[in-house]
N, C-alpha and C positions, 0 to 999 in steps of 0.2 A: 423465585430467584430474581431473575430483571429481565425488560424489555427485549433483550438478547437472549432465549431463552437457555442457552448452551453457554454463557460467560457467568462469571463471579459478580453480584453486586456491586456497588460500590460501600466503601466503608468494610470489607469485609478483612480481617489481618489474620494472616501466615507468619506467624513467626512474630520478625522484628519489622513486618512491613504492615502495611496499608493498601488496599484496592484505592485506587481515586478515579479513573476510564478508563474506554476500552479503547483503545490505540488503534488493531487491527485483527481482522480474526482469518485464518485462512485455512488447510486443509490439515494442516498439522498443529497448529495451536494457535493461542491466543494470547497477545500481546498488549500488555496494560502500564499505564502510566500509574504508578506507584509511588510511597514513600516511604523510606527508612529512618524508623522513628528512634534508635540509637542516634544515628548521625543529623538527624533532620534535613534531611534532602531528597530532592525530588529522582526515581531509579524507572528504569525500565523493565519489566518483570514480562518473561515471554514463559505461558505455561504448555506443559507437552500435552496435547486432544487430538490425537488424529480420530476425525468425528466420524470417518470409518465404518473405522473398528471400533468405536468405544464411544460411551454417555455418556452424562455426569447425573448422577442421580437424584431424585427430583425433592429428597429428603434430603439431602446432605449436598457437602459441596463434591465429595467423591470422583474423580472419573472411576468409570471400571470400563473392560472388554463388554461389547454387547452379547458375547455369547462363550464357549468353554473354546471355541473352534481358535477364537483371536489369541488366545489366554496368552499362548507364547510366542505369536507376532506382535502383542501390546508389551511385552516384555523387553522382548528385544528391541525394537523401536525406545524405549524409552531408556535404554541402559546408552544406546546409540546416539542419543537424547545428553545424557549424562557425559558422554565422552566427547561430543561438540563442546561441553561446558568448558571442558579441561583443557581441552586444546586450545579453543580463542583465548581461554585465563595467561594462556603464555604467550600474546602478543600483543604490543603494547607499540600497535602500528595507528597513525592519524589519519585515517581514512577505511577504516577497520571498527566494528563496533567492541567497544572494551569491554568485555566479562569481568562480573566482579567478585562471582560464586555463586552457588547452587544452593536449593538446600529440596526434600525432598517432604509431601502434603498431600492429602486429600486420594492417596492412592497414584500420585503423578509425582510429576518436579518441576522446579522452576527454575530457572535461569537469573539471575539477576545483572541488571546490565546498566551503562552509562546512560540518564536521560540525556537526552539532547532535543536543545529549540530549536524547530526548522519546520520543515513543510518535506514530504514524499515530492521525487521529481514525478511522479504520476497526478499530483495534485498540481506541480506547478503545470506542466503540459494541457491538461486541462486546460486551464485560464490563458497560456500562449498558443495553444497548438502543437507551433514549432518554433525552435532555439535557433540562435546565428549562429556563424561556425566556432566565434570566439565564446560563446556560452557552452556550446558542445565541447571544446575542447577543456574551458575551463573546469567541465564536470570531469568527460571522461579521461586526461589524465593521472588524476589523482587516484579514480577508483581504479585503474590498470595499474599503479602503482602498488596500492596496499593488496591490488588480488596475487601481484606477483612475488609479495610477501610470503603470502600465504601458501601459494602453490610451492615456493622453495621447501615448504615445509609438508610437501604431499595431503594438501588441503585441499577441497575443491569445495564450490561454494555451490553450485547447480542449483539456483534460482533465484539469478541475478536480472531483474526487468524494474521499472522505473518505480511501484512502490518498495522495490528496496534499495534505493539509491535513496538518502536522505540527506539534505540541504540543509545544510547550519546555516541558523543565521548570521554566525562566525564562523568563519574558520572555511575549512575543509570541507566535501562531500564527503560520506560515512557509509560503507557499506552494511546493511543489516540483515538478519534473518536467515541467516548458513539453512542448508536444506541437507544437511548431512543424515538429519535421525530420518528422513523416508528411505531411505539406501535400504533400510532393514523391511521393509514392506512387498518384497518380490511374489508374494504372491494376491498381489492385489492389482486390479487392470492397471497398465503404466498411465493412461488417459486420468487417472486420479490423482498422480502423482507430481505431475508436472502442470506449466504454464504455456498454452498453445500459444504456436508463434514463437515464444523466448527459449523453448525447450528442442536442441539437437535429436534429430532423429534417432543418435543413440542412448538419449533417456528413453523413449518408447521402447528400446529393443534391447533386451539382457543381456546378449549376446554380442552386442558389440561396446568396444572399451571403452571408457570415460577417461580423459584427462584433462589439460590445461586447454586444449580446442574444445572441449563441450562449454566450459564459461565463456571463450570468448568469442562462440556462436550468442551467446545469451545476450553479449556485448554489443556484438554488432546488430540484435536485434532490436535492442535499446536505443541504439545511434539512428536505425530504420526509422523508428520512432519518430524521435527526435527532427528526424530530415522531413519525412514524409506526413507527419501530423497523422498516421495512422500504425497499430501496430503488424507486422509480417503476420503472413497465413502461417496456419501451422505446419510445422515439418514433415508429418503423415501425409497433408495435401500434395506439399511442395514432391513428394516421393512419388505420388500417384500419378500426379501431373509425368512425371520422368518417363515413369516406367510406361503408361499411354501413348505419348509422341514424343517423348525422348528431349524436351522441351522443360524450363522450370517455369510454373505459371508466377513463379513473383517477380511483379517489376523489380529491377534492382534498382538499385536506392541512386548508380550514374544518370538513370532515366529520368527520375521524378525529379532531383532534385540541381538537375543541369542548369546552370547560369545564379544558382543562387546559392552554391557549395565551389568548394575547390573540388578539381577530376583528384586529387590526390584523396581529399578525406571521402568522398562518395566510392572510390574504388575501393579504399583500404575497410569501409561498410561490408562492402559485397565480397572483399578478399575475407571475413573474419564471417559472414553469414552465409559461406557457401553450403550446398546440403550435404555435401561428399568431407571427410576426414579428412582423406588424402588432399584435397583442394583448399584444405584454410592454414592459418599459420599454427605453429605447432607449442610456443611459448607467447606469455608476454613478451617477453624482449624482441620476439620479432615485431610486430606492434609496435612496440614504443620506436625503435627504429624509424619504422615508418611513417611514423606519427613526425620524428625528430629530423626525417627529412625536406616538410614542408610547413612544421608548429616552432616557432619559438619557444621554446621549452628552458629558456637560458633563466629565465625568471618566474620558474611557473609556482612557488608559491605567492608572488605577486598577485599573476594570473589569478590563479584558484580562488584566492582571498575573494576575486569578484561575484565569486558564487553567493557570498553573503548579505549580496545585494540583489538578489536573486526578489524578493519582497517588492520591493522599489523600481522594477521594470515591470509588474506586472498594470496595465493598465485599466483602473476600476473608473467605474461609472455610476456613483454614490447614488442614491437616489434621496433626495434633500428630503422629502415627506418622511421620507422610513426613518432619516436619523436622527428628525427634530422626534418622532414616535420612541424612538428606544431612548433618547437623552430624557424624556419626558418620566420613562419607565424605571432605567436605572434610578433618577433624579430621586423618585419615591427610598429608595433602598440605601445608598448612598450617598445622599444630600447633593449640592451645589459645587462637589469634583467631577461631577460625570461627565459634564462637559471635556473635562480637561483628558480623563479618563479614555473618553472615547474617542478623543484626539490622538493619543498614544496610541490605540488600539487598533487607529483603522490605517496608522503606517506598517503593519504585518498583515492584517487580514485579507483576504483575497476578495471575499464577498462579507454577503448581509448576514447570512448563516454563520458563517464562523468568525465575525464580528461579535452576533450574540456570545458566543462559548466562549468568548476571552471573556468578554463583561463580564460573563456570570462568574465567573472566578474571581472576578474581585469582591465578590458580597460572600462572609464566609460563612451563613448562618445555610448550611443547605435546603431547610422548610423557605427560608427566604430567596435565595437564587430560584428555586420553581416556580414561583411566585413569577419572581422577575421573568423566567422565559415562557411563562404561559402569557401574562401581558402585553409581552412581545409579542406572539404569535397572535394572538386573539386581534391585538390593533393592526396587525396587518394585513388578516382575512377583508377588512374595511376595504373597500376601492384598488387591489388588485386581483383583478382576474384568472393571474396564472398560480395561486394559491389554490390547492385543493380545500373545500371546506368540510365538513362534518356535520351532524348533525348536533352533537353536541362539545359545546365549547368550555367546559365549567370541570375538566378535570384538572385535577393541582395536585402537587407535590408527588411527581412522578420524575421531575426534570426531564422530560423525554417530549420534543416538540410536538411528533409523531401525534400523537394524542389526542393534538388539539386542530391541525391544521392535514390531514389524512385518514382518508375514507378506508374504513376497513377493506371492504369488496375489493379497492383498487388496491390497497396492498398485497392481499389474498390475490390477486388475478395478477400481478409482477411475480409473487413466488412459483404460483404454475409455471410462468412462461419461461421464469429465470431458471426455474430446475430442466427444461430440455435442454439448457446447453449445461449447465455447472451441479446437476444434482442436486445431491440432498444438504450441501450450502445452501439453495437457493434459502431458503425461510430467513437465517441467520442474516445472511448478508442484506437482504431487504429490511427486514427491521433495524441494522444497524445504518441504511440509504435513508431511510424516514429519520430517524434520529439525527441525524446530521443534512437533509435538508432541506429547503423551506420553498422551493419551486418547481415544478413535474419538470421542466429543461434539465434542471440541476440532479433531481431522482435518477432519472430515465441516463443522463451519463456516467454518474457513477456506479451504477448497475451495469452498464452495458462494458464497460471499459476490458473484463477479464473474458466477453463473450469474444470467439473466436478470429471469425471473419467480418468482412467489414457489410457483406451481405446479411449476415444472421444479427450485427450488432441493429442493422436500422428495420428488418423484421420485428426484433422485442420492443423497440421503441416501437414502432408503428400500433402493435397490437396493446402495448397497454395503455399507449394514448388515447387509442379509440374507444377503450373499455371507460377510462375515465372522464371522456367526454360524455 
């Protein structure tokens, strides 16, 4: 199959499309950047795997249920699946991801959706931390906007956190990845279901309603975020804490983020992230109100626009060796544009890793792109220390960096560590952290970013640091 050992290859075609990568894999399925080779353009293709309940089989590309027991929870979930499709097909809102149709493979279905260039705000946070209020506003406007679209139309989105807010590098922020088809999975622990921290105590609990205040708990969780460079405890804590000393153990976001926020947008955080129903606001329109009482909002496609420049505030710190090494590398594949190439390339790329993944897309021969990112890797094990090495260096034409610059054991010892908090993701999501990238700082965060608390996030660093040292 590939690297990912639970995703579709690449090159592999559905229909009228094309695999080309794996965008993002998470407990319900997996999202790949594709092509539609009627129209030739580049689609979003998000396939239904809640990995569950269900496999994909080792012979075929198949998902099926792992057992006779799932047969009619993998059913339902994926009919639920099916009727997400329909619904977003009828909104045709900018800051909403656009569905373009369905079609149905391999024992599942797929979605097919607007590609859009940009970066996850989970990826831009990374590299800032934290946003100013005029970047916070700039985002969360617009996505309160299109959720209140949505909700007019008895939508709810319940798993709204910062890799699904996506940053165009025109336009608009976009929300993506509705979590409509887990609704259908009640009988599976709720801790499976949801994103701790982003998820309202009534996703954990059946029994209590969902409405337009459970997304914009997930909101204001998001804005926590954003404020505080770190994400909220989860809501099962935040409940325990309560019911213990009657006390909520999360700082709220007026506390951390006093003298470097307005008291209006840190209060209207903790008014939208209270743990209590009855305690937060009941519509977006209340929100925006509030928002509208101390945001200028008279011009906020202006505003917003500035999210497009979201790239160009990020501040990198090249490192001159590495990119006379990769100009040297593409140079071979390319000729005497790479220069020029990778002058274009490094005004979006955040760092050296996802510098290489643009390059390689400009060399279309795929045996030759591998090529190029082993080259890359191999010359950079040379004279930095914070590169894991390997024993051997001479595997090619896999395009998976992973390979060349990551010790097996130390991968194997992050999937342990990473399955105590996230389960039986962990394997998946760690091979997809080596794939994407090229220094243990850079691993060890992107791994850690979906672990809970902020005590357990620097426990897993600690323990597979030590392992790899």
């Amino acid at each position: 199959m590939s690297d990912l050992q639970h995703t579709l290859p690449a090159q592999t075609k559905i229909e009228n499309y094309r695999i080309d990568k794996v965008l993002g894999v998470g407990g319900f399925g997996v999202t790949y950047k594709g092509y539609d080779l009627n129209l030739n353009c580049a689609v979003a293709i998000k396939e239904f795997f809640p990995s569950d309940i269900a496999v994909r089989e080792p012979s075929s590309r198949n998902i099926v249920p792992k057992s006779n027991e799932y047969l009619q929870l993998y059913a339902q979930g994926l009919q639920r699946f099916l009727d997400e499709a329909r619904l977003l097909a009828r909104f045709k809102l900018a800051t909403v991801v656009r569905v373009n149709g369905f079609l149905k493979a391999n024992g599942t279905a797929y979605i097919i959706m607007d590609y859009e260039d940009g970066l996850p705000l989970s990826l831009y946070l990374r590299s800032c931390k934290v946003l100013s209020e005029d970047e916070i506003l700039n985002i969360v406007l617009p996505v309160l906007t299109g959720l209140r679209g949505i909700h007019a139309h008895g939508i709810l989105h319940r798993d709204i956190k910062p890799p699904n807010i996506y940053l165009r590098k025109q336009g608009l922020p976009v929300l993506l990845d509705f979590g409509s088809a887990r609704q259908s999975f009640g009988n599976l622990p709720a801790t499976n279901m949801v994103t701790p921290g982003y998820a309202p105590f009534e996703q954990y609990n059946t029994r209590e309603k969902q409405g337009p205040w459970t997304d914009l708990y997930s909101v204001g969780a998001t804005l926590y975020r954003c404020i505080s460079g770190n994400s909220p405890m989860s809501a099962l804590d935040r409940f325990a804490g309560l019911k213990t000393d009657d006390s909520d153990p999360l700082p709220p976001a007026k506390q951390l983020g006093e003298g470097r926020f307005s008291d209006e947008l840190l209060s209207t955080t903790d008014w939208m992230l209270d743990p209590l129903i009855e305690n937060r606001p009941k519509s977006v329109d209340e929100v925006l109100e509030r928002f509208s009482n101390f945001a200028d909002t008279s011009n906020t496609n202006a505003k917003t626009a500035a999210v497009s420049q979201t790239y160009n505030n990020v501040e990198r710190d090249w490192d001159q060796r590495a990119l006379g090494e990769i100009e040297a590398a593409l140079t071979r594949f390319i000729g005497p544009i790479a220069k020029v190439v990778i002058e274009n390339a490094r005004a979006t790329a955040l760092d050296t890793r996802q510098l290489c993944r643009t390059l390689a897309d400009e060399i279309e021969d795929n045996t030759q792109r591998d090529k190029f990112l082993h080259a890359v890797a191999t010359q950079m094990l040379t004279g930095n220390n914070d590169r894991l090495t390997t024993g051997s260096t001479n595997q090619t034409g896999n395009g998976n960096l992973s390979a060349t610059i990551w010790d097996e054991s130390t991968l194997r010892h992050a999937e342990t560590e990473l399955a105590k908090y996230l389960g039986p993701l962990a394997p998946t999501l760690v091979r997809k952290a080596a794939d994407q990238c090229m220094t243990m700082d850079e691993f060890l965060e992107l791994l850690s970013d979906d672990i809970p608390t902020a005590h357990e996030r620097e426990v897993f660093r600690s323990n597979v640091r030590g392992t790899a040292q």
